[in-house]
Steps between C-alpha positions, in 0.01 A plus 500: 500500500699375774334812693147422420600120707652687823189718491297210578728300705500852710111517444473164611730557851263792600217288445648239695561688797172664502307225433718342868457763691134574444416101490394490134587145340374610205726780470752345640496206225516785221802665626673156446339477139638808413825421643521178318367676163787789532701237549434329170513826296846579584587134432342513166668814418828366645494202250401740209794683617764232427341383206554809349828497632572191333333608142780807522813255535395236218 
């Protein structure tokens, strides 16, 4: 799952810089959305991660 969260952070980069070169603000603004939503997948998944992790030791 982690993938599926530096997908869209990579998504969202492209976007970014296409959006700034061509003078889109619209696109622009969704490159940072994705970025900030790849972001939060990998965080989720990170924190499902340990939990799991700690389910193992107890």
């Amino acid at each position: 799952m982690a993938d599926r969260g530096a997908m869209d952070k990579a998504k969202g980069k492209a976007k970014e810089a296409v959006g700034k070169v061509t003078g889109n603000d619209r696109l622009t603004a969704e490159g940072k959305i994705d970025q900030v939503k790849g972001e939060a997948k990998e965080a989720k998944e990170d924190a499902k991660d340990a939990l799991r992790g700690k389910r193992r030791r107890t």
